[in-house]
matplotlib code that plots the C-alpha trace (Angstrom):
import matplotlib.pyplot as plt

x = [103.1, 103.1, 99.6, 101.6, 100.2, 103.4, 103.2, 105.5, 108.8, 109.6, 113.7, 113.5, 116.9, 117.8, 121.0, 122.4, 122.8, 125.3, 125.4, 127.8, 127.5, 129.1, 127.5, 125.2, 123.7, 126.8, 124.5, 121.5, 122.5, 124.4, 121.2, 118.6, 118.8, 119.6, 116.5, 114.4, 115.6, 113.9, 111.2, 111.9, 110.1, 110.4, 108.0, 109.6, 112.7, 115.0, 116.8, 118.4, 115.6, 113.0, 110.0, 109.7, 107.9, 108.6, 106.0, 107.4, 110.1, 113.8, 114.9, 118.4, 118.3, 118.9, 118.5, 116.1, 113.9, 114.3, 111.0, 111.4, 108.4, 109.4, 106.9, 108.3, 111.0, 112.7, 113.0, 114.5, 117.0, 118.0, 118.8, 120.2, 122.8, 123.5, 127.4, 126.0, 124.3, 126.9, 129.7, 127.9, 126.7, 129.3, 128.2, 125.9, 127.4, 130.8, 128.8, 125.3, 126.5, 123.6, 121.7, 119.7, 119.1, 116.3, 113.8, 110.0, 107.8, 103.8, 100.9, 98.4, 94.9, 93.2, 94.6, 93.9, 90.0, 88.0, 84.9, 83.4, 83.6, 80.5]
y = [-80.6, -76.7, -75.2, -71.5, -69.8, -68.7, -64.9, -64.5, -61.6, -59.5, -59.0, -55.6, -54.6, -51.2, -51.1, -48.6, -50.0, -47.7, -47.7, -50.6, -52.0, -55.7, -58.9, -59.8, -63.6, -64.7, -63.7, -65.2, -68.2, -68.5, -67.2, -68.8, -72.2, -71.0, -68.5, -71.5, -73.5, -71.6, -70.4, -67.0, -65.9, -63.1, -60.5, -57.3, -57.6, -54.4, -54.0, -51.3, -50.3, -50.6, -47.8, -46.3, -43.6, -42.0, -40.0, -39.2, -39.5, -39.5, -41.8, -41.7, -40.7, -44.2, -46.9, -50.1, -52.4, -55.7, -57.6, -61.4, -63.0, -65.4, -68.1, -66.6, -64.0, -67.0, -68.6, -65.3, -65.2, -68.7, -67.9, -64.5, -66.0, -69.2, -69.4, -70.4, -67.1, -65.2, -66.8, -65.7, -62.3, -59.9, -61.4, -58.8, -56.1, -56.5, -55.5, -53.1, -51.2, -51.5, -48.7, -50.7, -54.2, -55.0, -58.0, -56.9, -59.7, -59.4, -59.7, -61.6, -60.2, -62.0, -59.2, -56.6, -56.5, -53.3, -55.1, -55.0, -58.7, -60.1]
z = [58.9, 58.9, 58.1, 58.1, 54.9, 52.8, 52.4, 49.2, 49.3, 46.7, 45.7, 43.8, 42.0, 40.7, 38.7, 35.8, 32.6, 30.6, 27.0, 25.8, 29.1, 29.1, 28.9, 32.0, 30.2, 32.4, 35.3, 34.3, 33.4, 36.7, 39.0, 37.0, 38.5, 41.7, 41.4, 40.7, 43.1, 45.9, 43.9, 42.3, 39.3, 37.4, 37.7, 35.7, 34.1, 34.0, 30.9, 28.7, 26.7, 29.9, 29.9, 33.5, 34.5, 37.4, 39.7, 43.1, 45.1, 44.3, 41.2, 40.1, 36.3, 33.9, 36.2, 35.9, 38.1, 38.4, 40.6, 41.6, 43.6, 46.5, 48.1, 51.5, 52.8, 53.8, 50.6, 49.3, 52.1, 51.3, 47.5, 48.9, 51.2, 49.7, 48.7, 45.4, 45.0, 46.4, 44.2, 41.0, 42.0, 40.7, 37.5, 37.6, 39.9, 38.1, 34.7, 35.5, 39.2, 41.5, 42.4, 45.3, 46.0, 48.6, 50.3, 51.1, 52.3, 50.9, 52.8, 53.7, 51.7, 54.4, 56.8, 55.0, 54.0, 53.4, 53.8, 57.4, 58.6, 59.9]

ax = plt.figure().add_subplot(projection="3d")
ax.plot(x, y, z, "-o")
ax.set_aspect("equal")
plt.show()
């Protein structure tokens, strides 16, 4: 038995949602179990009417974040690259184009500590 402590990945989704954009429930209900299966959960959905404020950097005018939470980066790879996933997936890019689409694994608070350690 593994005592590797899970560090949990993050799948963070921009996409444009036009005005009278189609349907994207097809999507969801499509992802959802697949999501679940390797433990996704939704952290911040993006949708049409989404409040963002932007403070720096570049940010392409009308697009919306999306934030799933992972128990590991390889949990998100399995859902990412599973033929499952990538059956249903223009679901969504068919409907809302993507404006990015990336994986960024957490960290460990143990490692990072601003406390001198005795």
């Amino acid at each position: 038995m593994s005592t590797k402590k899970l560090i949990p990945a993050y799948f963070i989704g921009s996409s444009f949602m036009p005005e009278g954009h189609g349907d994207i429930m097809p999507y969801g209900e499509a992802a959802h179990p697949i999501l679940e299966r390797e433990g996704g959960e939704l952290i911040v959905a993006g949708f049409t009417e989404q409040h963002l404020e932007h403070f720096e950097g570049e940010w392409k005018e009308n697009a919306k974040l999306t934030i799933f939470k992972f128990p590991s980066m390889e949990h998100l790879m399995r859902f990412w690259n599973s033929p499952e996933y990538q059956a249903v997936k223009h679901l969504r890019t068919d409907v809302i184009p993507p404006n990015f689409t990336f994986a960024v694994e957490g960290y460990d608070p143990s490692v990072f500590s601003y406390e001198e350690k005795e």
